[in-house]
One Martini backbone bead per residue (centre of mass of N, CA, C, O) as a GRO file, in nm:
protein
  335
    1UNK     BB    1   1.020   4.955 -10.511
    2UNK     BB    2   1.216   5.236 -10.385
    3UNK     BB    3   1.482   5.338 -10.305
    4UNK     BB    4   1.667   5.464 -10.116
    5UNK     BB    5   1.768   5.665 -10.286
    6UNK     BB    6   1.515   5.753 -10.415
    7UNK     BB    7   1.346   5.843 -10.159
    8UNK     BB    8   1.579   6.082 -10.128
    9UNK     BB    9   1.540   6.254 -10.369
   10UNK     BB   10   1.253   6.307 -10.345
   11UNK     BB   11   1.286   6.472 -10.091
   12UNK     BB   12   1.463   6.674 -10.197
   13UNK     BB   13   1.253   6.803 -10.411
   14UNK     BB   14   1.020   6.880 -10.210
   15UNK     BB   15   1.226   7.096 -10.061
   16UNK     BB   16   1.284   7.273 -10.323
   17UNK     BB   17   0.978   7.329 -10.365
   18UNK     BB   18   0.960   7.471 -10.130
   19UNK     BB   19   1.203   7.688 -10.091
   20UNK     BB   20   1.103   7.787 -10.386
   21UNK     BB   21   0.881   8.020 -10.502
   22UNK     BB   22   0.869   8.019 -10.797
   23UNK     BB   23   0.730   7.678 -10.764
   24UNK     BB   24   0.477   7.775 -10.623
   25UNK     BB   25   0.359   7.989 -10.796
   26UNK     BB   26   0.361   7.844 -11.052
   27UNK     BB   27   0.133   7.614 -10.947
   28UNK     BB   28  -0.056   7.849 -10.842
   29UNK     BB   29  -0.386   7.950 -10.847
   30UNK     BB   30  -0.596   8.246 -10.939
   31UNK     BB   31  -0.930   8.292 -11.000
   32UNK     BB   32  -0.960   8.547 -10.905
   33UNK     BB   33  -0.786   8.756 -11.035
   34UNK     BB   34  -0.861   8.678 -11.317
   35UNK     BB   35  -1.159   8.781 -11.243
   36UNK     BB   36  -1.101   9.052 -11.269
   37UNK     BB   37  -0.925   9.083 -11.537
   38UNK     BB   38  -1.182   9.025 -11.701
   39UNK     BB   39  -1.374   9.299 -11.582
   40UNK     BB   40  -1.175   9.491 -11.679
   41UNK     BB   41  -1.180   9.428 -11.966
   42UNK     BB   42  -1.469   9.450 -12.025
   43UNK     BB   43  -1.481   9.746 -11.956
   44UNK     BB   44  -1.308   9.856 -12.154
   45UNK     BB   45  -1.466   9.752 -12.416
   46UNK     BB   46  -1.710   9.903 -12.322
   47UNK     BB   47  -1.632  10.181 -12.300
   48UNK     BB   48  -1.492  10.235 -12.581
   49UNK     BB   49  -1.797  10.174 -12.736
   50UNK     BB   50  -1.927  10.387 -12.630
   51UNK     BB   51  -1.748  10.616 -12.686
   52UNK     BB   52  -1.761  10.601 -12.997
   53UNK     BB   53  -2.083  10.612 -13.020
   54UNK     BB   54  -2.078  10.921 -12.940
   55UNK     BB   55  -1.870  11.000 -13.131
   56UNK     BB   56  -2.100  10.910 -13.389
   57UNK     BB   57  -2.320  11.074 -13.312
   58UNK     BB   58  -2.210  11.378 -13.283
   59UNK     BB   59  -2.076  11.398 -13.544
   60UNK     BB   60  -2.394  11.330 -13.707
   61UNK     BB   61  -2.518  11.610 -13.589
   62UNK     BB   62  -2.328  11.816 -13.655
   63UNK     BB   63  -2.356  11.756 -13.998
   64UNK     BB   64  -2.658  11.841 -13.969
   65UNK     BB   65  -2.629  12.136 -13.875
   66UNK     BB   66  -2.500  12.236 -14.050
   67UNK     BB   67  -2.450  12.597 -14.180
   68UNK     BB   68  -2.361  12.801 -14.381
   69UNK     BB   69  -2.208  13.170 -14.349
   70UNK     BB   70  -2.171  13.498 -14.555
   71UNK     BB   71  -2.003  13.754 -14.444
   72UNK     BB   72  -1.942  14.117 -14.622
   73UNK     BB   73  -1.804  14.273 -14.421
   74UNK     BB   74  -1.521  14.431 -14.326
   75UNK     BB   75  -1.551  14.236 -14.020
   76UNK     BB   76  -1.456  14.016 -14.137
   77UNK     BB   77  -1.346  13.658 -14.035
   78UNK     BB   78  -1.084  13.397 -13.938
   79UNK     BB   79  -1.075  13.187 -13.712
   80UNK     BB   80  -0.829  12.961 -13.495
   81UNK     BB   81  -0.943  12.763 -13.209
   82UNK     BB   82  -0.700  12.555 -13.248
   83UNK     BB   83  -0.513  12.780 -13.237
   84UNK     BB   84  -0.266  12.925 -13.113
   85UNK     BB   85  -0.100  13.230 -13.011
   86UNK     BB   86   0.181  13.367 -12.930
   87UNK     BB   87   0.061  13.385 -12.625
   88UNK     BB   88  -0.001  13.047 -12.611
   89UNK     BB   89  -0.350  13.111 -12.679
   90UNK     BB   90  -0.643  13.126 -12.706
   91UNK     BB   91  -0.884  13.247 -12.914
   92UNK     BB   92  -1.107  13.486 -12.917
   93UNK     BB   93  -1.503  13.449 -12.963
   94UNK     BB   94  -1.812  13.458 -13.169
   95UNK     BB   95  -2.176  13.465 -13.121
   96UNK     BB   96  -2.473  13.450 -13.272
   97UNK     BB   97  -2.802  13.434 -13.128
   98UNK     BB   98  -3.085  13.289 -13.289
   99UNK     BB   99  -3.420  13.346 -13.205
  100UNK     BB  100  -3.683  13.179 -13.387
  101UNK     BB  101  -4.029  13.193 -13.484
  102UNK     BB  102  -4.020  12.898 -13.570
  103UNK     BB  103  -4.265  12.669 -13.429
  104UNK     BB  104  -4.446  12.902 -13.294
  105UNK     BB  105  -4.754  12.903 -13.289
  106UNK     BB  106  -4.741  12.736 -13.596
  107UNK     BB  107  -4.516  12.823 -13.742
  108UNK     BB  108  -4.320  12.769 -14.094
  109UNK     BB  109  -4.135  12.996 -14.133
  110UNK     BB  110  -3.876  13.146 -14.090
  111UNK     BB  111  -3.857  13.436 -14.008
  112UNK     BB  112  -3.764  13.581 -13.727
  113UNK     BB  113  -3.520  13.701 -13.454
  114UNK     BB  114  -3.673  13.745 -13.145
  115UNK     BB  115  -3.351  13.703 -13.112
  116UNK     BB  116  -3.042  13.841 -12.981
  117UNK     BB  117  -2.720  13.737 -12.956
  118UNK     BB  118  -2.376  13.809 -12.813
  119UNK     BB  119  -2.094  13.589 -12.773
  120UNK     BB  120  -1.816  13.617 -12.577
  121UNK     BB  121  -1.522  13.426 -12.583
  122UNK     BB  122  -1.285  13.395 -12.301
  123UNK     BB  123  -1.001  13.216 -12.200
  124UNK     BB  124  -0.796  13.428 -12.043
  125UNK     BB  125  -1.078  13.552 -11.850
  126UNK     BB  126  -1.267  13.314 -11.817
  127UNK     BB  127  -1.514  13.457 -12.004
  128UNK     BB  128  -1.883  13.504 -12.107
  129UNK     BB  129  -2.058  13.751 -12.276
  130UNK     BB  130  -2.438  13.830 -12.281
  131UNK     BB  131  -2.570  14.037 -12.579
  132UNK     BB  132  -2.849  14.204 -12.571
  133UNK     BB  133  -3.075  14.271 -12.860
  134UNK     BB  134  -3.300  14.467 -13.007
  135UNK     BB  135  -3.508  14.392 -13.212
  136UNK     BB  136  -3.672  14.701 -13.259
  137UNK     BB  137  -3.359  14.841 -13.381
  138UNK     BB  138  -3.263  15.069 -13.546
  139UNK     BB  139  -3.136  15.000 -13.862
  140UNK     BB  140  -2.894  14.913 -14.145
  141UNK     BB  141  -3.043  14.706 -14.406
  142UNK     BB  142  -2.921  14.729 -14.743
  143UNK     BB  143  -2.979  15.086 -14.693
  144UNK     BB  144  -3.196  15.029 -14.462
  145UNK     BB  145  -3.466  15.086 -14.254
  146UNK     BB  146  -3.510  14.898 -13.964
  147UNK     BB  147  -3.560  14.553 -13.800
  148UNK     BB  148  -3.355  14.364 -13.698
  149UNK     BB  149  -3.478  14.112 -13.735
  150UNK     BB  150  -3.544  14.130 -14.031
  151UNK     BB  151  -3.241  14.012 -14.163
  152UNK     BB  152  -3.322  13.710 -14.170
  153UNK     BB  153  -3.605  13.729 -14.329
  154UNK     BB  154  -3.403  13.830 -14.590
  155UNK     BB  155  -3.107  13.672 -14.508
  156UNK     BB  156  -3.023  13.525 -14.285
  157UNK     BB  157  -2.760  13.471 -14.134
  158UNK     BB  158  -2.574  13.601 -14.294
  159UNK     BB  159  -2.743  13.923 -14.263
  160UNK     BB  160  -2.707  13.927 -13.969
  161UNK     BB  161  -2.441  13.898 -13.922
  162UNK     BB  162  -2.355  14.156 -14.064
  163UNK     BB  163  -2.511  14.355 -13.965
  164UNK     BB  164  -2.410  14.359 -13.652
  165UNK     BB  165  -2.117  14.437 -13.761
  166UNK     BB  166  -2.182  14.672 -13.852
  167UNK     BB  167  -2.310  14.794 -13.570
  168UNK     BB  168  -2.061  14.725 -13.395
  169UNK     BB  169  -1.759  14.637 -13.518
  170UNK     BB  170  -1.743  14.316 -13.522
  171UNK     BB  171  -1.701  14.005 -13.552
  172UNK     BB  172  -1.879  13.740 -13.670
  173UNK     BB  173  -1.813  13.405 -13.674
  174UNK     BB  174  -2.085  13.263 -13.515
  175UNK     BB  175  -2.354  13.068 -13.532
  176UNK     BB  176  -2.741  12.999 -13.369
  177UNK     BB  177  -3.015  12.863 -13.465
  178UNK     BB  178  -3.309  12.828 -13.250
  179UNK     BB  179  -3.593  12.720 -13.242
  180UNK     BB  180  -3.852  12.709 -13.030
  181UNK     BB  181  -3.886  12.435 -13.015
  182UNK     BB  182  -3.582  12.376 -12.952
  183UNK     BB  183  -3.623  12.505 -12.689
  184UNK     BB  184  -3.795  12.288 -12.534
  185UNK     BB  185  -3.655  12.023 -12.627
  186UNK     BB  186  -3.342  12.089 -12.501
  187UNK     BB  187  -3.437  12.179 -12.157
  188UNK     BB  188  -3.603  11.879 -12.162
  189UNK     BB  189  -3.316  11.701 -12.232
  190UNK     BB  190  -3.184  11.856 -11.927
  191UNK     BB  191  -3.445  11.882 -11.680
  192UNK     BB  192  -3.432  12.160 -11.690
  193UNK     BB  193  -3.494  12.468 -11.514
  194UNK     BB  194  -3.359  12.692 -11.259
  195UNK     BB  195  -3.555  12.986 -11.134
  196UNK     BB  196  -3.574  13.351 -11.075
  197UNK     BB  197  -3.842  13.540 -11.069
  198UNK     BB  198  -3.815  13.910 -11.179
  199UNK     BB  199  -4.132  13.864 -11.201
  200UNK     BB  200  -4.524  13.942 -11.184
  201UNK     BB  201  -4.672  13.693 -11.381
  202UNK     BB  202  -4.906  13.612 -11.642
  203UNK     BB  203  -4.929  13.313 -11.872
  204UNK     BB  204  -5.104  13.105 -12.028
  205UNK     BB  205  -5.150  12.970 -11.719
  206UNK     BB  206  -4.900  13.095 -11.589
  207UNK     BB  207  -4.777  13.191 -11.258
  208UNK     BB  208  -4.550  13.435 -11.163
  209UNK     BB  209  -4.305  13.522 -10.888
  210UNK     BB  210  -4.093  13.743 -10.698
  211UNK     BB  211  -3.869  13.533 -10.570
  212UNK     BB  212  -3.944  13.288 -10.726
  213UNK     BB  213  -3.910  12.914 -10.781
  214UNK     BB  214  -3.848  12.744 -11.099
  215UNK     BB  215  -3.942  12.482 -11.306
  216UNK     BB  216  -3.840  12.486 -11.635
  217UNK     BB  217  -4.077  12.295 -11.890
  218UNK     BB  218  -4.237  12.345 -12.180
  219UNK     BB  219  -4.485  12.572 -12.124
  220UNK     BB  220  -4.350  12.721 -11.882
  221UNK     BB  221  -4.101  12.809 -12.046
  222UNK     BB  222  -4.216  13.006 -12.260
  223UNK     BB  223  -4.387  13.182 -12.100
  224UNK     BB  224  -4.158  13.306 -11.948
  225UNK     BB  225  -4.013  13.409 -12.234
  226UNK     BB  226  -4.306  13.573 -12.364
  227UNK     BB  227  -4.330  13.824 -12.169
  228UNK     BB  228  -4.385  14.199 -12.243
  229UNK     BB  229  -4.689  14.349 -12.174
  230UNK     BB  230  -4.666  14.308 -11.843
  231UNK     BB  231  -4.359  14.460 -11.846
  232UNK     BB  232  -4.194  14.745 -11.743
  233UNK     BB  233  -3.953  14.682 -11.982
  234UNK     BB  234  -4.073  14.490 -12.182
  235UNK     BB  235  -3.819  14.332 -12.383
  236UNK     BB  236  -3.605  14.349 -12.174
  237UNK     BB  237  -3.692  14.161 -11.966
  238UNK     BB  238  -3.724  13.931 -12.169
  239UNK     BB  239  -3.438  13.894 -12.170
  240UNK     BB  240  -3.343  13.824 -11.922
  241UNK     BB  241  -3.496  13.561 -11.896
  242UNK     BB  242  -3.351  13.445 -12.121
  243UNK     BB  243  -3.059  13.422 -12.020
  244UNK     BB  244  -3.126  13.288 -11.781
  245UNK     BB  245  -3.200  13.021 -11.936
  246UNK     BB  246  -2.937  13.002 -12.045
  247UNK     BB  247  -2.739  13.011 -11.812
  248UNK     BB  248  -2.868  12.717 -11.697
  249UNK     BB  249  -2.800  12.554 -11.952
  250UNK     BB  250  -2.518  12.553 -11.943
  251UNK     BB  251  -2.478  12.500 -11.603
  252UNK     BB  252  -2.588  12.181 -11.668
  253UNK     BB  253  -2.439  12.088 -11.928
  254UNK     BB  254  -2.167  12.029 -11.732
  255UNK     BB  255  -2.328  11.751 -11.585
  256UNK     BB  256  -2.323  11.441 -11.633
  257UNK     BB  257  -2.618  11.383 -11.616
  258UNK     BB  258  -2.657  11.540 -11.855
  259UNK     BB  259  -2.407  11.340 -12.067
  260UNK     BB  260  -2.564  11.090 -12.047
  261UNK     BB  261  -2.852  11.250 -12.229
  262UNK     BB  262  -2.790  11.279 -12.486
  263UNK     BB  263  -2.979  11.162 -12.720
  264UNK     BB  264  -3.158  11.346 -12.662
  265UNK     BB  265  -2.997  11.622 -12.698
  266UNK     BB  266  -2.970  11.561 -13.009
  267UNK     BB  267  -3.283  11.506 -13.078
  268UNK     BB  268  -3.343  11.824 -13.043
  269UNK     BB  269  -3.108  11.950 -13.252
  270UNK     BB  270  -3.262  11.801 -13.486
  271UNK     BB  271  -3.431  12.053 -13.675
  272UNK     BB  272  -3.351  12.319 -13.479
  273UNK     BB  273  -3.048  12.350 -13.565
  274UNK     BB  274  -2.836  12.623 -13.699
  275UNK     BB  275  -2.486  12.603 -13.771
  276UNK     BB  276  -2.102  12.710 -13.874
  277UNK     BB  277  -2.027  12.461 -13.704
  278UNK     BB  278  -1.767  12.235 -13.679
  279UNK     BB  279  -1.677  11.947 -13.508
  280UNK     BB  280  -1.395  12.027 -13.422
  281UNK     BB  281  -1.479  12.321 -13.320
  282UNK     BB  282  -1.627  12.197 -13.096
  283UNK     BB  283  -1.386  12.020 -12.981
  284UNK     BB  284  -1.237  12.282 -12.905
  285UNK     BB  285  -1.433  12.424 -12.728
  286UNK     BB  286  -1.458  12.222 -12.516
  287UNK     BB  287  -1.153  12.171 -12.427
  288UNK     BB  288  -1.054  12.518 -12.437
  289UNK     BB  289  -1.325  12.669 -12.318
  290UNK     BB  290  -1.447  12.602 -12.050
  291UNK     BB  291  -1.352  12.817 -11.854
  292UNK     BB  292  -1.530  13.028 -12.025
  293UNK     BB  293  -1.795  12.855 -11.841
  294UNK     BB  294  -1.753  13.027 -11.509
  295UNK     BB  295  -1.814  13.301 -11.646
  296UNK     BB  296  -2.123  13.526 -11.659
  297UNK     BB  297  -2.165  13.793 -11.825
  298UNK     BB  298  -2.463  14.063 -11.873
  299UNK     BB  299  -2.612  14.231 -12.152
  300UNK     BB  300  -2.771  14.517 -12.252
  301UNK     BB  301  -2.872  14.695 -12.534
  302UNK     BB  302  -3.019  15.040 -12.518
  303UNK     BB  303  -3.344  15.238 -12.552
  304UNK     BB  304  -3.577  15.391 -12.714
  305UNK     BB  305  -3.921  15.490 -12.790
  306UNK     BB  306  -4.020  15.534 -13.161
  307UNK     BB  307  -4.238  15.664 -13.413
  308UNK     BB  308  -4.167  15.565 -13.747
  309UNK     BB  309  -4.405  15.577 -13.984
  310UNK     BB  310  -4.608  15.379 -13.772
  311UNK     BB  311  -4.319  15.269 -13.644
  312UNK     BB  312  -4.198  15.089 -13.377
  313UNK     BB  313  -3.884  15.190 -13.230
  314UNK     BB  314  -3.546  15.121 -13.120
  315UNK     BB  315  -3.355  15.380 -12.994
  316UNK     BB  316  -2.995  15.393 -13.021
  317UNK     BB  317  -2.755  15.560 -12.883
  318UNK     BB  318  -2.430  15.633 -12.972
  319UNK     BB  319  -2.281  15.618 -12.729
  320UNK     BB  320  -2.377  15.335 -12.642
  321UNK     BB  321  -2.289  15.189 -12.925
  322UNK     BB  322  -1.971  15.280 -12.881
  323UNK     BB  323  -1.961  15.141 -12.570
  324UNK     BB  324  -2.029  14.839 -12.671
  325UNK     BB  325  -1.837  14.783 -12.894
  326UNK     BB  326  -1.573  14.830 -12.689
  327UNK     BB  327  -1.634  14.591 -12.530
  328UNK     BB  328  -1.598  14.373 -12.731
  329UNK     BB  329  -1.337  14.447 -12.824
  330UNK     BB  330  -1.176  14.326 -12.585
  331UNK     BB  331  -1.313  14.088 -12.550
  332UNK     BB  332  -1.164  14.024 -12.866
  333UNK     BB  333  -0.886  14.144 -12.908
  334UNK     BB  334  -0.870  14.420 -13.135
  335UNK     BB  335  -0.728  14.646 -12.917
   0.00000   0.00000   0.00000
């Protein structure tokens, strides 16, 4: 039985811990609190861990995708897209996109080049100029005259590259070629394209309408880019539309939910697109030059229809050539 004296101590110690926060804190304690930071903590390990996967994934086809290509022109050079200039700003560069019938309709050689762009991209304009060249463009080609397509299949990236340079006066910094087939397959991993058809014509069993709204992937997609037989533009006209899916693709691909299936869209260029982009230039153009894929703007190099030796090429006139040259070079700001 505790004396009057104990009874006293006791309860006066009982008074200084509800009187003091600090021994209430101490003994109280907190499920909630402790499961939720228990649940931040595991989504912290758990994004860590995928953000890891993502970029070993990544890393991994770019190093698959890779393939050197080195033109001999006087205008070839070497720019540093990691590195800012003077003016404190990232240089601007060019890529030429090449697509070949490679995979097309079962073809399964090098093949031809049946696309050819030239993209300048600007991150201090913030533009992106996406230029097409005419496949039947009457140049020379190591010495002779042929039609530019040509080019690849005679030396690949590396012949194309110096070719465009000699005949634009420009440096082709980077390329990235990709075959038919990977083109439909890459469309199709980022949930198709929406497109407004440019002209009334119909291709393969799909037709479409002047002034509507397709959505395009699969078979659907390749024919809307096939058509150049019933268009009264010709080749030219074929260009605009491709431009036009490159350009919905370009700006799908910076959504979200496009970035979520990425391992589609990985599996979709391995063995299909090859580029002489190293892994680190990709993540150098993602982080620095983003602005410049908020305008596109969208040129085309034409000529006129001539037949020399009987075969048919397109002539474009010196001025014309003279005065596309001049505007990527400011592009590229090399003037």
């Amino acid at each position: 039985m505790p004396t009057r004296s104990e009874r006293h101590q006791q309860a006066s110690r009982r008074e200084s811990n509800e009187r003091d926060p600090r021994k209430k804190k101490y003994k109280k304690k907190h499920p909630v609190r402790n499961t939720i930071l228990f649940i931040l903590g595991a989504a912290v390990l758990l994004v860590g861990a995928l953000m890891a996967k993502v970029y070993m994934d990544v890393r991994g086809t770019a190093d698959d995708l890779y393939e050197g290509a080195q033109s001999n022109s006087q205008y070839a050079r070497k720019v540093d897209i990691g590195k800012k200039t003077k003016d404190n700003t990232y240089p601007p560069f060019s890529v030429l996109l090449l697509g070949v019938d490679t995979g097309d309709l079962g073809r399964v050689d090098q093949g031809r080049s049946d696309t050819m762009m030239v993209l300048t991209v600007n991150p201090e304009t913030e533009k992106t100029t996406i230029t097409s060249l005419q496949r039947d463009t009457y140049i020379m080609i190591n010495g002779n005259y042929d039609k530019l397509n040509a080019a690849y299949a005679y030396g690949g990236a590396s012949l194309a590259m110096e070719t465009v340079e000699n005949y634009l006066e420009i440096p082709i910094d980077y390329y990235i070629s990709v075959n038919m087939m990977g083109f439909q397959e890459l469309v199709g991993a980022i949930g198709g394209v929406d497109v407004q058809s440019d002209l009334t014509f119909s291709q393969q069993g799909y037709d479409f309408v002047k002034g509507e709204n397709y959505h395009l992937e699969g078979e659907r997609l390749l024919a809307y880019t096939r058509n150049r037989y019933d268009d009264p533009d010709g080749d030219y006209g074929r260009q605009n539309r491709q431009r036009q899916i490159i350009s919905a693709a370009i700006n799908k691909m910076k959504s979200v939910d496009t970035l979520s299936n990425y391992q589609s869209i990985l599996s979709s260029l391995e063995g299909n697109v090859q580029t002489n982009l190293k892994f680190d230039q990709m993540q150098n153009i993602l982080l620095n030059y983003r602005a410049a894929a908020t305008q596109l703007d969208e040129k085309s190099l034409r000529g006129s229809g001539e037949m020399i030796g009987g075969v048919s090429y397109q002539i474009v006139s010196e001025e014309d050539r003279q005065a596309m040259s001049q505007m990527l070079k400011r592009e590229l700001e090399i003037e």
